[in-house]
PyMOL Python script that loads the backbone (N, CA, C, O; Angstrom):
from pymol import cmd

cmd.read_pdbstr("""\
ATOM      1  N   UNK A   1      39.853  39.007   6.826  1.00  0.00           N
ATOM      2  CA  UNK A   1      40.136  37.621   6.494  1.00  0.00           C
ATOM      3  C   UNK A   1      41.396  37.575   5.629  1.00  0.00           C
ATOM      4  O   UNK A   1      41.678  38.433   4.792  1.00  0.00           O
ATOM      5  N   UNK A   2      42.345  36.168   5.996  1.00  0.00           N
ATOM      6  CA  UNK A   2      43.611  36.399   5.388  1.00  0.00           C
ATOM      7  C   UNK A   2      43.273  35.708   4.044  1.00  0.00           C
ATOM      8  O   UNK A   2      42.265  35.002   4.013  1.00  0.00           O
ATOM      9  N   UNK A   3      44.089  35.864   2.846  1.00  0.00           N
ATOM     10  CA  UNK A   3      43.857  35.067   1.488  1.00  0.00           C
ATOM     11  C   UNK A   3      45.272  33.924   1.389  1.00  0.00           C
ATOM     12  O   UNK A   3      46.445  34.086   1.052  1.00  0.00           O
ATOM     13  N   UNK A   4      44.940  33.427   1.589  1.00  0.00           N
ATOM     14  CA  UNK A   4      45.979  31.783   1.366  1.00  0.00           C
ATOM     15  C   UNK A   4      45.244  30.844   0.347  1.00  0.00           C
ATOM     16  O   UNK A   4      44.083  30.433   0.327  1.00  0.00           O
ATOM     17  N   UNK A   5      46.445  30.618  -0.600  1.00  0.00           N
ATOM     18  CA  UNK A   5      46.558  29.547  -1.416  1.00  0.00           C
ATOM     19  C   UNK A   5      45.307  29.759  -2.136  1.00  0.00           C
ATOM     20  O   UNK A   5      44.268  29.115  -1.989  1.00  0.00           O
ATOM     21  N   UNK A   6      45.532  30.783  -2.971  1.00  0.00           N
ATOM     22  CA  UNK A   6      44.120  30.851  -3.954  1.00  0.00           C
ATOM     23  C   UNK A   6      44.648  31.637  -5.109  1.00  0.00           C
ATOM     24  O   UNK A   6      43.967  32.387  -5.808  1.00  0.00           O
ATOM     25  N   UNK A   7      45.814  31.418  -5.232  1.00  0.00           N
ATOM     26  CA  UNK A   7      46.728  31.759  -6.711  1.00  0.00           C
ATOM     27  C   UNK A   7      46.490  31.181  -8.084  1.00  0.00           C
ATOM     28  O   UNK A   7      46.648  31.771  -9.152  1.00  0.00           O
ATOM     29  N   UNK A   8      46.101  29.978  -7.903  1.00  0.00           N
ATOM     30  CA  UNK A   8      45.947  29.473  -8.991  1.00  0.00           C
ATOM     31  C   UNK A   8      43.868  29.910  -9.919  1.00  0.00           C
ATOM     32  O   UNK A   8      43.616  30.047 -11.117  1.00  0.00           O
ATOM     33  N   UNK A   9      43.162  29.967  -9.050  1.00  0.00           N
ATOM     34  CA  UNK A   9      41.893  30.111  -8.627  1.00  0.00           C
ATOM     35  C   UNK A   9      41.475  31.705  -9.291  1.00  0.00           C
ATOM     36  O   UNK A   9      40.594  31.917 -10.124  1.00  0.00           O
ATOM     37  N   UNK A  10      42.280  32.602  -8.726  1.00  0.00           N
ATOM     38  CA  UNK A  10      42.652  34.143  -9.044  1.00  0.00           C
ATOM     39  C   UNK A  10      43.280  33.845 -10.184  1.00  0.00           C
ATOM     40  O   UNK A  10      42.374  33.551 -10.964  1.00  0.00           O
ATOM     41  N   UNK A  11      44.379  33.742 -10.773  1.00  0.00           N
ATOM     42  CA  UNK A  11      44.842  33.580 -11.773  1.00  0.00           C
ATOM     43  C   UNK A  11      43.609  33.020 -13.079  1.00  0.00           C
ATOM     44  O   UNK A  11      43.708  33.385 -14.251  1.00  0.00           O
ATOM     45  N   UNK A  12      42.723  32.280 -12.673  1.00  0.00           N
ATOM     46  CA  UNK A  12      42.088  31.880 -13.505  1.00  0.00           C
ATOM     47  C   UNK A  12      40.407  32.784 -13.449  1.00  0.00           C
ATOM     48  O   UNK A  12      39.560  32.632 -14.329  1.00  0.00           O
ATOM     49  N   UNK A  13      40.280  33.416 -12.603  1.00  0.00           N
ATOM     50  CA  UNK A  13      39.458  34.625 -12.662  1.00  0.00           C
ATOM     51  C   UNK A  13      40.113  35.560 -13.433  1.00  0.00           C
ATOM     52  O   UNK A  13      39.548  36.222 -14.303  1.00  0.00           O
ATOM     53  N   UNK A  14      41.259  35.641 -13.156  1.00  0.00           N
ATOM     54  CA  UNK A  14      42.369  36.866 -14.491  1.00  0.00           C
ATOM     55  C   UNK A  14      41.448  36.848 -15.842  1.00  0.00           C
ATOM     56  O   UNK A  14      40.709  37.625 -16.447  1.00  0.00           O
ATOM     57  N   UNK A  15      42.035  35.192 -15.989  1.00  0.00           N
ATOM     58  CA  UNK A  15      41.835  34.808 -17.576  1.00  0.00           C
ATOM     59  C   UNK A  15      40.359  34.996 -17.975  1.00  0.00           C
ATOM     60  O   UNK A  15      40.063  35.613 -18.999  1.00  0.00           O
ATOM     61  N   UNK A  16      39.461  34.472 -17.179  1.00  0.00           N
ATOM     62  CA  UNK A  16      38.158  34.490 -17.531  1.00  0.00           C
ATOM     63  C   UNK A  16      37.826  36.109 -17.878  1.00  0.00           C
ATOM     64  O   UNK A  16      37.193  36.543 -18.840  1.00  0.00           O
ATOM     65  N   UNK A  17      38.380  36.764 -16.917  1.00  0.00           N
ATOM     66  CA  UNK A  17      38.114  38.512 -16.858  1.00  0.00           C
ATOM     67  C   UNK A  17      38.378  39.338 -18.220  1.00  0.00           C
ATOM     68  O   UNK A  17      37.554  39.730 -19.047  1.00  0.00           O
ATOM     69  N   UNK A  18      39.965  39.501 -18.195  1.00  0.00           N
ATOM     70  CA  UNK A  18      40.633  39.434 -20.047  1.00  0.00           C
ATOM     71  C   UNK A  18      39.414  38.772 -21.146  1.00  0.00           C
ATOM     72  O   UNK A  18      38.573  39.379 -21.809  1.00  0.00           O
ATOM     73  N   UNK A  19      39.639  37.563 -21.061  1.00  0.00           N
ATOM     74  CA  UNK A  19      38.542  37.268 -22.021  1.00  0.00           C
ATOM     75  C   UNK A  19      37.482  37.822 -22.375  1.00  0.00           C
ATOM     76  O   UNK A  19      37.257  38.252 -23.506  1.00  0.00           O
ATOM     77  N   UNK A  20      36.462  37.868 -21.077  1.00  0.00           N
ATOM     78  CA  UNK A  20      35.635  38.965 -21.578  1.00  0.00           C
ATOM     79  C   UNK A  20      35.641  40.823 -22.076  1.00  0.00           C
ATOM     80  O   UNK A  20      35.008  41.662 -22.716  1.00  0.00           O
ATOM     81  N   UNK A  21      36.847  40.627 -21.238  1.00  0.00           N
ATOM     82  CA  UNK A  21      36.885  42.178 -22.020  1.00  0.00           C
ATOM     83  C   UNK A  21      37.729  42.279 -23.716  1.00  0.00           C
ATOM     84  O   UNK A  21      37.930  43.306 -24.364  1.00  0.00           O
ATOM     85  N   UNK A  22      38.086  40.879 -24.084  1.00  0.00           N
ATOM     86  CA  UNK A  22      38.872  41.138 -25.483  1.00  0.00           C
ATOM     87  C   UNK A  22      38.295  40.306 -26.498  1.00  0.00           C
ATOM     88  O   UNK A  22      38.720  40.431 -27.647  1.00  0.00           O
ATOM     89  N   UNK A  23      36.989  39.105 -26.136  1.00  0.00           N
ATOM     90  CA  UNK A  23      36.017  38.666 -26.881  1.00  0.00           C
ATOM     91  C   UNK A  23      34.774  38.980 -26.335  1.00  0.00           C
ATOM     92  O   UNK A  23      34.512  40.182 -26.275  1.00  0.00           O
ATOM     93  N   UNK A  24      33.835  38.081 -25.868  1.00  0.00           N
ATOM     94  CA  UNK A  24      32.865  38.094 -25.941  1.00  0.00           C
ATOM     95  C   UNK A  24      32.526  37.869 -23.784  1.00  0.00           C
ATOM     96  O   UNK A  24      33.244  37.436 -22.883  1.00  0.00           O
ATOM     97  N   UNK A  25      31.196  38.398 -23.810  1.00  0.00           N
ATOM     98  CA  UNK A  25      30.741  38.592 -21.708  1.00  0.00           C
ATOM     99  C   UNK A  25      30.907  37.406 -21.717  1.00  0.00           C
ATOM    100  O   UNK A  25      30.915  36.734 -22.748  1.00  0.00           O
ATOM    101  N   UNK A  26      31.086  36.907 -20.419  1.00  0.00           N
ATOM    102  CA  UNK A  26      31.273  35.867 -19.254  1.00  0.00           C
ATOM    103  C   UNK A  26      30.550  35.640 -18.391  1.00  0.00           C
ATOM    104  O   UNK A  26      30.116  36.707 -17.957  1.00  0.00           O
ATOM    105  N   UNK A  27      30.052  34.584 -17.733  1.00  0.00           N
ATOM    106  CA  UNK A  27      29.418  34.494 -17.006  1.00  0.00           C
ATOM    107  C   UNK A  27      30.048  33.149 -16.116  1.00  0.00           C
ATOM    108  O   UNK A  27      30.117  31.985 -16.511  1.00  0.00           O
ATOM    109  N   UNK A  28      30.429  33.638 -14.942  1.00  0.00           N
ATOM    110  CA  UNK A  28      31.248  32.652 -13.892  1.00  0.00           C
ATOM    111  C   UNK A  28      30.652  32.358 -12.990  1.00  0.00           C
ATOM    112  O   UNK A  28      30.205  33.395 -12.498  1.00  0.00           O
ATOM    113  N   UNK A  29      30.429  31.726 -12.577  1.00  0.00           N
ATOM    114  CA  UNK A  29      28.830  30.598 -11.592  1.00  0.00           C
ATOM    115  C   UNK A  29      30.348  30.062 -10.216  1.00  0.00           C
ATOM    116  O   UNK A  29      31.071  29.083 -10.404  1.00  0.00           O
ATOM    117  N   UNK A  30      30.447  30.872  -9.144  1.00  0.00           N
ATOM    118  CA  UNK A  30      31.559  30.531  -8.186  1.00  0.00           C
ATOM    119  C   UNK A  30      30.659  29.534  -6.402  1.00  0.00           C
ATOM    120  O   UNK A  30      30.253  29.853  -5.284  1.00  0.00           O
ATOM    121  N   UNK A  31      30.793  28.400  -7.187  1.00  0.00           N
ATOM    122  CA  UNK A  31      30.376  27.512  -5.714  1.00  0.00           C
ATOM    123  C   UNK A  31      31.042  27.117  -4.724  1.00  0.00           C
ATOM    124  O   UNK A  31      32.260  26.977  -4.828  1.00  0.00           O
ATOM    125  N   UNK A  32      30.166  26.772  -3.184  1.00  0.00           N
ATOM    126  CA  UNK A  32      31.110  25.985  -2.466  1.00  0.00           C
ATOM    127  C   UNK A  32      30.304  26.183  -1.396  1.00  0.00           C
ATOM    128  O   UNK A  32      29.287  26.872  -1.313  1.00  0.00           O
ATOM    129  N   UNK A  33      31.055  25.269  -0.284  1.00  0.00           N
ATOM    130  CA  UNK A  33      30.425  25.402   1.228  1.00  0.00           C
ATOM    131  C   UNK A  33      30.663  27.099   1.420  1.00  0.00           C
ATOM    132  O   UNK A  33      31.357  28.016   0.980  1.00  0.00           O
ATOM    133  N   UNK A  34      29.388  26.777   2.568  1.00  0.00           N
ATOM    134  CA  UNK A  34      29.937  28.429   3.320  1.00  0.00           C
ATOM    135  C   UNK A  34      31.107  28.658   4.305  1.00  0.00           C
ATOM    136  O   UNK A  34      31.489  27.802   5.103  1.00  0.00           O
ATOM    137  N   UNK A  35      31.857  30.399   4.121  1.00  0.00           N
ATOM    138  CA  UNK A  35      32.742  30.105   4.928  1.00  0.00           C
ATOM    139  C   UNK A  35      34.424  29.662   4.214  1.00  0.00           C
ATOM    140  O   UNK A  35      35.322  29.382   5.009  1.00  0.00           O
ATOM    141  N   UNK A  36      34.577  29.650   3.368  1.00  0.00           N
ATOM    142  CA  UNK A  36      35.052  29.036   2.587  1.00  0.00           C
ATOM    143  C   UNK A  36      36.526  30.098   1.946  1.00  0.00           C
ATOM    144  O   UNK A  36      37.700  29.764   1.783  1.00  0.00           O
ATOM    145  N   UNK A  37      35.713  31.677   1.660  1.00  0.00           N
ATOM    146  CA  UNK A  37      36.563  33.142   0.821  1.00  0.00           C
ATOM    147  C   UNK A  37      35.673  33.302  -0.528  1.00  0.00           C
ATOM    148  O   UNK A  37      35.828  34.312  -1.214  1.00  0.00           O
ATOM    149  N   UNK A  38      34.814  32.382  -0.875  1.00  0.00           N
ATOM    150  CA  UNK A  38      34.233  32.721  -2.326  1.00  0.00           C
ATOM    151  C   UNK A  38      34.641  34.262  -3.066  1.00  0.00           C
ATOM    152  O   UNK A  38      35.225  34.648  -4.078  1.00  0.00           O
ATOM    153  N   UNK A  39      33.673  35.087  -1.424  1.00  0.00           N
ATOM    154  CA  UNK A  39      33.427  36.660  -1.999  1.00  0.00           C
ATOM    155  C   UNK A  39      34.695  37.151  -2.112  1.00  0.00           C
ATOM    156  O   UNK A  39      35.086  37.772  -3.100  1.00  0.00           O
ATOM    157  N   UNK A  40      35.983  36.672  -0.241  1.00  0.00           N
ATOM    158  CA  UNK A  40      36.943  37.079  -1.007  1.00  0.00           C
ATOM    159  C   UNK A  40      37.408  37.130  -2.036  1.00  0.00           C
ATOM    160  O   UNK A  40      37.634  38.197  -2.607  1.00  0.00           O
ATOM    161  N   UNK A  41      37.750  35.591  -2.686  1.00  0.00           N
ATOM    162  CA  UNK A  41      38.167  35.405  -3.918  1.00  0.00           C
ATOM    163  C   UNK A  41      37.812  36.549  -5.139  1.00  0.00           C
ATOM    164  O   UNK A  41      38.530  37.185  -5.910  1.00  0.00           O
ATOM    165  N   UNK A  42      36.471  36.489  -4.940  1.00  0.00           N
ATOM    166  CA  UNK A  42      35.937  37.269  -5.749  1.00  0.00           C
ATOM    167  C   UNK A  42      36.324  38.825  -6.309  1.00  0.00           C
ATOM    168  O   UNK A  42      36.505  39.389  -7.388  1.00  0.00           O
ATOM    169  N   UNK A  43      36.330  39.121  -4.965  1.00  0.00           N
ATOM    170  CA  UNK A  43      36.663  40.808  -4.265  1.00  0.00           C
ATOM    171  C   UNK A  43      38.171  41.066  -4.876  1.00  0.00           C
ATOM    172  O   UNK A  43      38.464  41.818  -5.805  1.00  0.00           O
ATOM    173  N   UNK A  44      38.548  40.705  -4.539  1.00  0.00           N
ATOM    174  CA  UNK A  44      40.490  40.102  -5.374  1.00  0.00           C
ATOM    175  C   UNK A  44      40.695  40.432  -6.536  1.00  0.00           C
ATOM    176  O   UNK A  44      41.467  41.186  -7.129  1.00  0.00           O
ATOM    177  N   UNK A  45      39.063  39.062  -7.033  1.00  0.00           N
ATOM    178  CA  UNK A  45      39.819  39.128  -8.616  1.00  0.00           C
ATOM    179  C   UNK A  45      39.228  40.699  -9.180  1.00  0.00           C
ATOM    180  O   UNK A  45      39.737  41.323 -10.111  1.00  0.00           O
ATOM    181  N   UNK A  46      38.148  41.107  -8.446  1.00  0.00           N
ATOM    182  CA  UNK A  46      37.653  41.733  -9.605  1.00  0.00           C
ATOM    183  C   UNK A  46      38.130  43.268  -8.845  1.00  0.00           C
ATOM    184  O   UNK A  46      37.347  44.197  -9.044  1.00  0.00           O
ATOM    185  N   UNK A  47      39.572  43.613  -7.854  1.00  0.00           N
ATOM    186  CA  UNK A  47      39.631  44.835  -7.389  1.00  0.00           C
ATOM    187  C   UNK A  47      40.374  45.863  -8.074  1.00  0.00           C
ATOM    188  O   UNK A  47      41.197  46.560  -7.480  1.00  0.00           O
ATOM    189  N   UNK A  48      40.110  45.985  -9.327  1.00  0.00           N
ATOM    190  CA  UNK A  48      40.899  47.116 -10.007  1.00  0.00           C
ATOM    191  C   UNK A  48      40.020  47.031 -11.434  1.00  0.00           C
ATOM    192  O   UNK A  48      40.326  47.721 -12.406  1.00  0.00           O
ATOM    193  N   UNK A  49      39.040  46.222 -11.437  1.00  0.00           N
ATOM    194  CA  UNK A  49      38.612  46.280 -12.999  1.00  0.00           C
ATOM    195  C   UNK A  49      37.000  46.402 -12.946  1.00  0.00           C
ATOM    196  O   UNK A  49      36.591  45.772 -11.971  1.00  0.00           O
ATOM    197  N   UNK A  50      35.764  47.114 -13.807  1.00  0.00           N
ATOM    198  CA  UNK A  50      34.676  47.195 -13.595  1.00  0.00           C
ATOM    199  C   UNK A  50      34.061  45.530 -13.897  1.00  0.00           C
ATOM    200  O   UNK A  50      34.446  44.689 -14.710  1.00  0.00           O
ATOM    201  N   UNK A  51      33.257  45.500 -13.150  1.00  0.00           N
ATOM    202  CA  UNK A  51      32.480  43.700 -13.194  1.00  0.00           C
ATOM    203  C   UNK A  51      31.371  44.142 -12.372  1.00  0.00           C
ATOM    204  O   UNK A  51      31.393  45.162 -11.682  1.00  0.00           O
ATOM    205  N   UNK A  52      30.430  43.357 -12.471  1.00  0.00           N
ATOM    206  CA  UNK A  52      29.022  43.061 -12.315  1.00  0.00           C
ATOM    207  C   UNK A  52      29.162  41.787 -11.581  1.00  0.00           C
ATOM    208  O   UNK A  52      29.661  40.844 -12.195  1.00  0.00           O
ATOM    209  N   UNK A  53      28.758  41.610 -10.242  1.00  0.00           N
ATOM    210  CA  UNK A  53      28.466  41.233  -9.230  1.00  0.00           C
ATOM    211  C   UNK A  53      27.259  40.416  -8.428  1.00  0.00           C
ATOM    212  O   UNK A  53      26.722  40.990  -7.480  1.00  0.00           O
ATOM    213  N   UNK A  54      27.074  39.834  -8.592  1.00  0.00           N
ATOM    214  CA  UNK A  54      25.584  39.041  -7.838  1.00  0.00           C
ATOM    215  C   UNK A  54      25.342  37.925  -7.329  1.00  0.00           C
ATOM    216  O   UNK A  54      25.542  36.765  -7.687  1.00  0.00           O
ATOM    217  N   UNK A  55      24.828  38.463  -6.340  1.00  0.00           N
ATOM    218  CA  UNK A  55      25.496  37.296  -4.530  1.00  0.00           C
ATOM    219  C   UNK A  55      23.560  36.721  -5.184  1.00  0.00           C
ATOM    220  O   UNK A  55      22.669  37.392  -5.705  1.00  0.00           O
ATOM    221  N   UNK A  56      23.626  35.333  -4.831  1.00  0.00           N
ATOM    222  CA  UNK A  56      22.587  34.477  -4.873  1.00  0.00           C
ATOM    223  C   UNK A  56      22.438  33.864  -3.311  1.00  0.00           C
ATOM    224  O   UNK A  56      23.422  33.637  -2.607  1.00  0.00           O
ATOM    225  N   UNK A  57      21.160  33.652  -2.917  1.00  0.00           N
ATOM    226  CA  UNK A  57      21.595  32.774  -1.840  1.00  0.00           C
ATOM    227  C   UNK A  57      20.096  31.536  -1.625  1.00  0.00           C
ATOM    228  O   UNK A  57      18.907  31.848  -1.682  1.00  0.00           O
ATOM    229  N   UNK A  58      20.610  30.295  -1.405  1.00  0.00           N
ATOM    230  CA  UNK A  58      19.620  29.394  -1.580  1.00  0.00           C
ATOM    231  C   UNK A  58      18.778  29.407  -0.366  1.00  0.00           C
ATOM    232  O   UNK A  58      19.271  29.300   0.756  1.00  0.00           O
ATOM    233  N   UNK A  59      17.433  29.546  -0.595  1.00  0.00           N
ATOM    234  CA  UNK A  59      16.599  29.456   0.303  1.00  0.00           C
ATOM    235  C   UNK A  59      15.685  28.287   0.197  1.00  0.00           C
ATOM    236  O   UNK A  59      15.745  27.853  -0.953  1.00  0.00           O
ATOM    237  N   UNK A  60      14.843  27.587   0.957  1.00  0.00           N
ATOM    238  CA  UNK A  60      13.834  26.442   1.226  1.00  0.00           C
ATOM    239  C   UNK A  60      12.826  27.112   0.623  1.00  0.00           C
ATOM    240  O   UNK A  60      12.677  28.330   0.524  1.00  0.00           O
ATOM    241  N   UNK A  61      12.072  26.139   0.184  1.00  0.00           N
ATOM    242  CA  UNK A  61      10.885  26.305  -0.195  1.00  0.00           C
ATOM    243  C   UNK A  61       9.612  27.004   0.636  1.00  0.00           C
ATOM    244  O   UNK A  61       8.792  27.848   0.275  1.00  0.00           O
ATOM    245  N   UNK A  62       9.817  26.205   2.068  1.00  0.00           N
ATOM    246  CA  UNK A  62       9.414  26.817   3.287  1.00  0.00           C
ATOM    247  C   UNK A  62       9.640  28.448   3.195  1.00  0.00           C
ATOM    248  O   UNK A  62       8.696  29.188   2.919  1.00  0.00           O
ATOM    249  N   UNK A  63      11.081  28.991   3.470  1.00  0.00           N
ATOM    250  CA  UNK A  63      11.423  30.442   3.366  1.00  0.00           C
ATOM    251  C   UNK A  63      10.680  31.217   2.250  1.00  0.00           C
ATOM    252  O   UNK A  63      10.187  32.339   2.144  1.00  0.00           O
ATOM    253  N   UNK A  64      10.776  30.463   1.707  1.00  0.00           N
ATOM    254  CA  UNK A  64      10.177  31.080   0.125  1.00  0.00           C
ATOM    255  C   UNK A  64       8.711  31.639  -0.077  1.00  0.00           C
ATOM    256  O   UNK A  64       8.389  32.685  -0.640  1.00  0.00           O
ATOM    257  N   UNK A  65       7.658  30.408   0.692  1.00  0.00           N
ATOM    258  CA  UNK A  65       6.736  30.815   0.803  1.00  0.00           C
ATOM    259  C   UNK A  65       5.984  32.109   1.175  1.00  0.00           C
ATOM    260  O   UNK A  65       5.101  32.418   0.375  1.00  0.00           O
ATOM    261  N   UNK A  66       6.155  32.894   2.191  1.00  0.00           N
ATOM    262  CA  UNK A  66       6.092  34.257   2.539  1.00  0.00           C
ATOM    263  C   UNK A  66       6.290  35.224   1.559  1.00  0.00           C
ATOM    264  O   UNK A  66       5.527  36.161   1.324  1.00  0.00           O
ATOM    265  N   UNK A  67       7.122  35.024   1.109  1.00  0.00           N
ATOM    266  CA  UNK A  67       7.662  35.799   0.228  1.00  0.00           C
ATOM    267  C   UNK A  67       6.913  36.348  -1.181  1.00  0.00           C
ATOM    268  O   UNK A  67       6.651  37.474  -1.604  1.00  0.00           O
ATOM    269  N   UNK A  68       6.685  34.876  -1.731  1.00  0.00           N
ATOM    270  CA  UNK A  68       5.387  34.757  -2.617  1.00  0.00           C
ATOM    271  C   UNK A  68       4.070  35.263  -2.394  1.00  0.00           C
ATOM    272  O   UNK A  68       3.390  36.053  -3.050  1.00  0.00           O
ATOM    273  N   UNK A  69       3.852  34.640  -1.327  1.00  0.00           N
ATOM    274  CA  UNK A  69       2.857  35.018  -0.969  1.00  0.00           C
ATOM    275  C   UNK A  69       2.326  36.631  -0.581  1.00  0.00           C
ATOM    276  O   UNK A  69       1.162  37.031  -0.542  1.00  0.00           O
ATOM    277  N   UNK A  70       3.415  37.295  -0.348  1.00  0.00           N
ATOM    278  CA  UNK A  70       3.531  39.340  -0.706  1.00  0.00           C
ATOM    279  C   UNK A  70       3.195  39.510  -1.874  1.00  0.00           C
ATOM    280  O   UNK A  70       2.593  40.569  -2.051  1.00  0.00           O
ATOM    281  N   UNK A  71       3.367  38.784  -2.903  1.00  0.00           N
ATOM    282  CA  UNK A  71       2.934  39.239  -4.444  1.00  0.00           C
ATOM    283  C   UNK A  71       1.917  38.965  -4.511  1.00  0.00           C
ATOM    284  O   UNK A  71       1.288  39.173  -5.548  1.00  0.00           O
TER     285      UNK A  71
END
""", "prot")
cmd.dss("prot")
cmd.show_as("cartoon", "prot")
cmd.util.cbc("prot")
cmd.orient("prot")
């Protein structure tokens, strides 16, 4: 996948990144439709520096059920 027009976006994953490594952890909550580059984005900002990572994904209540129901 190509990366277009997400300079400003990256640039501000920079800052958030720095920050946490020269004050205090971060925690960056990255939304949107699917389809979109999120992970790219992501993958980008964080490809030369150690970060902690965690893909969420919304499921129905329906989906959910099964699931629960294993415990």
């Amino acid at each position: 996948m190509k990366f277009y027009n997400r300079e400003n976006e990256l640039a501000e994953l920079k800052r958030i990144q720095r920050l946490s490594f020269e004050e205090n952890s971060r925690l960056t909550v990255i939304t949107g439709r699917r389809r979109i580059g999120k992970t790219s984005l992501i993958m980008k900002a964080v490809d030369e520096m150690p970060t902690v990572y965690l893909f969420m994904k919304l499921l129905s209540v329906v989906s959910l059920s099964p699931s629960f129901r294993a415990l």
